[in-house]
N, C-alpha and C positions, 0 to 999 in steps of 0.2 A: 779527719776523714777526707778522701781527695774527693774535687770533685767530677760529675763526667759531662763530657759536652763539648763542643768544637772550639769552643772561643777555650785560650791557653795561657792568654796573658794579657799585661796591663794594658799593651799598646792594640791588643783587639780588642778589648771593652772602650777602649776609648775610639776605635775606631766603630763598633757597633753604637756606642753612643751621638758619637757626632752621622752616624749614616741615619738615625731614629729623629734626628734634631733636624736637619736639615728637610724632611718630608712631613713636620710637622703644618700644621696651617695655623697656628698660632703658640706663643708663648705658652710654658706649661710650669706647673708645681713640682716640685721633687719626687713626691709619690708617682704622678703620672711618668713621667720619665723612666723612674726604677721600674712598673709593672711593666711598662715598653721593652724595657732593655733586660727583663728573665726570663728574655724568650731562648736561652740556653744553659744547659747544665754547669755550664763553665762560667759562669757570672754568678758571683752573693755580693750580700748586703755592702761587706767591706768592701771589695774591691770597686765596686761600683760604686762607693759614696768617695772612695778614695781619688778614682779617675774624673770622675764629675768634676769633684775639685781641682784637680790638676789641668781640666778642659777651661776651666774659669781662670785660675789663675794665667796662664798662657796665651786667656783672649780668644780662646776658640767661641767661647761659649759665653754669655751673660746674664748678670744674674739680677733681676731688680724687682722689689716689690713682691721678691718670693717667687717670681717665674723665670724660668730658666729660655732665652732665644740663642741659639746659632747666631755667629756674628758673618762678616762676610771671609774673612780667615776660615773660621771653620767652614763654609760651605766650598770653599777653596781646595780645603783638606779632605774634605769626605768624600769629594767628588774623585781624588786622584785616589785615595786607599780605599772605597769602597769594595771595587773588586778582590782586596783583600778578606772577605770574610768568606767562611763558606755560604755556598748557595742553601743549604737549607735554613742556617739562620735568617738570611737577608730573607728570606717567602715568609718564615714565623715573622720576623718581625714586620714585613708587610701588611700581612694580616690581623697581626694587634693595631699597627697603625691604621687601617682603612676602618675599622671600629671608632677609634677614638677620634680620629678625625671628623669621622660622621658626628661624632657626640658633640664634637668641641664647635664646629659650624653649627649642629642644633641649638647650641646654648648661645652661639651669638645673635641668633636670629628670631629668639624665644627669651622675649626678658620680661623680667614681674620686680619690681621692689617695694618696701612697703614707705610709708612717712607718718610719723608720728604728726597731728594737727594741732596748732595751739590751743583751738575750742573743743579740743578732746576727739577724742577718736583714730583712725588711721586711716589715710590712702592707699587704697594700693592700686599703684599702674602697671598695667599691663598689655604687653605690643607684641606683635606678630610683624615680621619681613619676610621677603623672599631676598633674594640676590639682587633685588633693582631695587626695591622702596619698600615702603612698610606700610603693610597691609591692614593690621589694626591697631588701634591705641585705645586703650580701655579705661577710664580711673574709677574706680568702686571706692567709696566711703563704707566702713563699716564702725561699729562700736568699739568691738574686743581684738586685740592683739592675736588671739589662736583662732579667730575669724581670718584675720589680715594672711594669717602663715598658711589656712587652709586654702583658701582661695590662690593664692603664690603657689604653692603644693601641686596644686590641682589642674589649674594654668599651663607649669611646668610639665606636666604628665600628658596632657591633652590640648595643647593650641590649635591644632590644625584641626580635629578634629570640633571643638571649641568654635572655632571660625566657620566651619561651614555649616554647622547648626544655628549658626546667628544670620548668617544670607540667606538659610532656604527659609528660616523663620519670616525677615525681614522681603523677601519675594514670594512668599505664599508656598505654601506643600502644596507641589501635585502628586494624586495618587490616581 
């Protein structure tokens, strides 16, 4: 079944690829990359697992530890053929990207991991940053391991709001 959509061939997917790479703020997984780059009818699984590879092996692209970064070739490349995509893809796929971007900054900035303790039980620590410095550092000891993952879970859901329930605690409620 053919399919419909702007992008028409290899050398646009691979050019919608490296324009997605390039305005990335950090290294990414393969998944994230593929959801970025179906932001048109003319892109499937194949071809875009095919040009990924073909962006790596030519050095546009690299691959380590399972995350995919732009090298400086490809941000070379993407900046002269951007222009070549149409305008409506390049908006979709801005739009996917100022999403995940927000996601992928949230998670640098919001971290939990747990630690097994030798005298039994787990740590789990947990920090809040902004863009300058890091705002809190938390370690909770708990018993049970689905203790350690809720409080990680829950952390991850609500830092911020987490943080300012522990200042205005810590400064007294006014009402």
């Amino acid at each position: 079944m053919p399919s419909f959509g702007f992008i028409s061939s290899k050398l646009e997917i691979k050019f919608l690829i490296l324009y997605i790479s390039a305005r990335l703020v950090e290294p990414v997984p393969f998944e994230t990359l593929q959801e970025l780059s179906m932001c048109d009818g003319g892109v499937d699984y194949f071809g875009f697992s095919e040009c990924l590879a073909d962006l790596v092996r030519t050095e546009h692209l690299t691959l380590k530890e399972g995350l995919y970064t732009i090298t400086d070739k490809g941000r070379r490349n993407s900046a002269v053929c951007e222009s070549s995509l149409p305008y409506s893809v390049r908006m979709e796929a801005e739009q996917k990207l100022a999403l995940c971007n927000e996601q992928l900054k949230r998670r640098a900035l919001v971290r939990a991991s747990i630690h097994p303790r030798d005298k039994g039980g787990y740590e789990v620590s947990l920090s809040l940053s902004d863009d300058l410095d890091e705002l809190m550092n938390l370690r909770l000891l708990v018993t049970r391991q689905d203790m350690a993952l809720e409080l990680q879970k829950r952390f991850r859901e609500g830092a911020e709001e987490l943080y300012a329930r522990i200042l205005s605690d810590l400064y007294g409620k006014t009402t």
